[in-house]
C-alpha positions in Angstrom: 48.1 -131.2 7.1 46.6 -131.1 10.4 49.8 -130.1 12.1 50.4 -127.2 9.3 46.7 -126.0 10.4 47.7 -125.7 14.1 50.5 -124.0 13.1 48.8 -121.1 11.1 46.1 -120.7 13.5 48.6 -120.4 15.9 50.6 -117.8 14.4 47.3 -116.1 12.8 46.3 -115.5 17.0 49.8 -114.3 17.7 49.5 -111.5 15.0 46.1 -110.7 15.9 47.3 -110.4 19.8 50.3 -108.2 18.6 48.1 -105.6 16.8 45.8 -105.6 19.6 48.3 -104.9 22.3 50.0 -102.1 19.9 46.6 -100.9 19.0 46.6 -100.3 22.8 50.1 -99.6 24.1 50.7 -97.6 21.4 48.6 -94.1 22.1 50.6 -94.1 25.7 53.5 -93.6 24.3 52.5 -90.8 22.2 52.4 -93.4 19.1 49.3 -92.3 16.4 48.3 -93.3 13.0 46.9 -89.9 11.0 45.9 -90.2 7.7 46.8 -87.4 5.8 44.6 -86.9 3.0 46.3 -83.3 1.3 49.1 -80.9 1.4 47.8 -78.6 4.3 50.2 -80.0 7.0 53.1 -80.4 4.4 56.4 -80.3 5.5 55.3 -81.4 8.9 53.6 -84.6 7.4 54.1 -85.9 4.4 50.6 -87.0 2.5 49.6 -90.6 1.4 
């Protein structure tokens, strides 16, 4: 058991390393997340 908790603590800090470095890398590559909430910029981005 204890070696199943090392184990998803250890992949639980990967993950949240991964995001964070996206979260960072990600807008110098031109990368965004837009949330598009209606139709106005339809067919240049799809809503939902």
């Amino acid at each position: 058991m204890k070696k199943a908790a090392e184990y998803l603590g250890l992949t639980v800090a990967i993950l949240l390393i991964l995001v964070a470095a996206f979260t960072y890398v990600g807008p110098h590559f031109g990368w965004r997340v837009d949330a598009v909430l209606s139709g106005s910029m339809e067919p240049q981005l799809q809503t939902g």
